[in-house]
C-alpha positions, 0 to 999 in steps of 0.5 A: 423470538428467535429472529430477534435473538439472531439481530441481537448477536448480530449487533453485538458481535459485528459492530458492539452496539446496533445504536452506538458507535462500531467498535473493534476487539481483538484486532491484529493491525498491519499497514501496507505501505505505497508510499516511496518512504520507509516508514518508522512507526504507525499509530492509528487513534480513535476519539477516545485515545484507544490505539493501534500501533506498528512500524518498520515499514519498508517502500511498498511492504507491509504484508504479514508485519502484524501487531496485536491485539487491540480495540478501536471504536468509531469511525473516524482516526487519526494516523501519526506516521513518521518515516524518511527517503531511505536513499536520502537517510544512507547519504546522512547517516554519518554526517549529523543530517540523518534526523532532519530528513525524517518527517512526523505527520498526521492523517485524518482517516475515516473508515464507516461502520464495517461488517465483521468478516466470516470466519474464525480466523484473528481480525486483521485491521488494514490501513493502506497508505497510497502514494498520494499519501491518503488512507484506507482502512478495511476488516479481513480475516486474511494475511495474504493477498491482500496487496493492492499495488505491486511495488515488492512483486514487481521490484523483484521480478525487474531485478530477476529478469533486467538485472542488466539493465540496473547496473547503476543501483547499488542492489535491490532495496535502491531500485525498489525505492526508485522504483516506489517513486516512479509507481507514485507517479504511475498511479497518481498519474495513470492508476496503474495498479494491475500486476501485470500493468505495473511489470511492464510499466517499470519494464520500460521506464527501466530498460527503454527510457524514463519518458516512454509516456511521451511516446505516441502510441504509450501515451495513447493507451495510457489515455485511453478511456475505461482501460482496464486492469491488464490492458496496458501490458497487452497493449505494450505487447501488442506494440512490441516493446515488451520485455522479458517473461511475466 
């Protein structure tokens, strides 16, 4: 009896139903946002037209832009996102252009039957837009942390530490949309993800050249098979073009 007991409050509080369909209640929903575009609204829909919606999502932020609260069912949504090239939006903010650089899409995502994190702390719903703009979703009970490519931390640390070298941007919301345009191309390209991998990365295509990959040895670490997280700043180091403090 008691074993059952426990598979039956199991079933109902991790996913409301062992034979039916996951469904979600009370879920705080936030995006992280690794796309090179600001984003104005996202909405995330199940079959049954239940919905989960947020918006104002600056390139590469997302963290702690929370909504609440909301239930969603099954495992398969549909995200309807629309946003703009910021820089493109300030050049057609007085001349009438400004709605035709904002684009709509929609995204099929699929997020399998997930166990409930433990805790008592509220529900977090993630959606993480990647650069190559697929979709992921997972469950968390944290708010922070929870960043999975550094764009804002390494905008910042670029800005604080080679702020010499960026005197042709106009101040930091520029060089963080530039540089979410060059980790689009670092991650589709490379995967660079690590915090680490990704300051020295924008380090050298800053402040040395924006073609660095071509240089023999880069190209070579950046190749190398089964590089891991982190290896790519050591390797940079190592070869002695690294700049500034990490």
């Amino acid at each position: 009896m008691h074993k059952r007991l426990i598979l039956a409050l199991t079933c109902l509080g991790m996913l409301a139903g062992c034979n039916g369909e996951p469904s979600y209640r009370g879920l705080s929903f936030i995006t992280y946002n690794y796309t090179p575009w600001d984003l104005d609204s996202i909405e995330i829909t199940d079959s049954e037209g239940n919905s989960a919606s947020t918006g104002s999502i600056g390139v590469g932020g997302g963290e702690g832009s929370v909504t609440c609260c909301y239930k969603l069912k099954g495992t398969d949504f549909k995200v309807r996102w629309s946003g703009v090239d910021g820089e493109e939006a300030i050049k057609h903010m007085h001349d009438g252009k400004y709605d035709e650089q904002v684009f709509d899409k929609e995204t099929p995502v699929h997020f399998p039957a997930s166990a409930i994190p433990a805790g008592d702390g509220p529900l977090y719903l993630e959606l993480h837009i990647y650069p190559d703009e697929h979709m992921e979703m997972a469950l968390s009970r944290k708010l922070l942390g929870q960043v999975r490519i550094p764009i804002v931390d390494s905008t910042r640390w670029l800005y604080a530490q080679h702020r010499d070298a960026l005197q042709n941007y106009r101040d930091i919301y520029e060089v963080a949309r530039v540089l979410a345009k060059v980790a689009k191309t670092a991650w589709i390209k490379y995967r660079i993800e690590d915090k680490q991998d990704m300051r020295q990365y924008m380090y050298l295509y800053f402040t040395v050249a924006s073609n660095f990959d071509a240089d023999p040895e880069i190209a070579a670490v950046l190749a190398r098979p089964g590089r891991k997280p982190g290896d790519f700043a050591r390797a940079v180091e190592a070869i002695g073009t690294a700049g500034g403090s990490r």
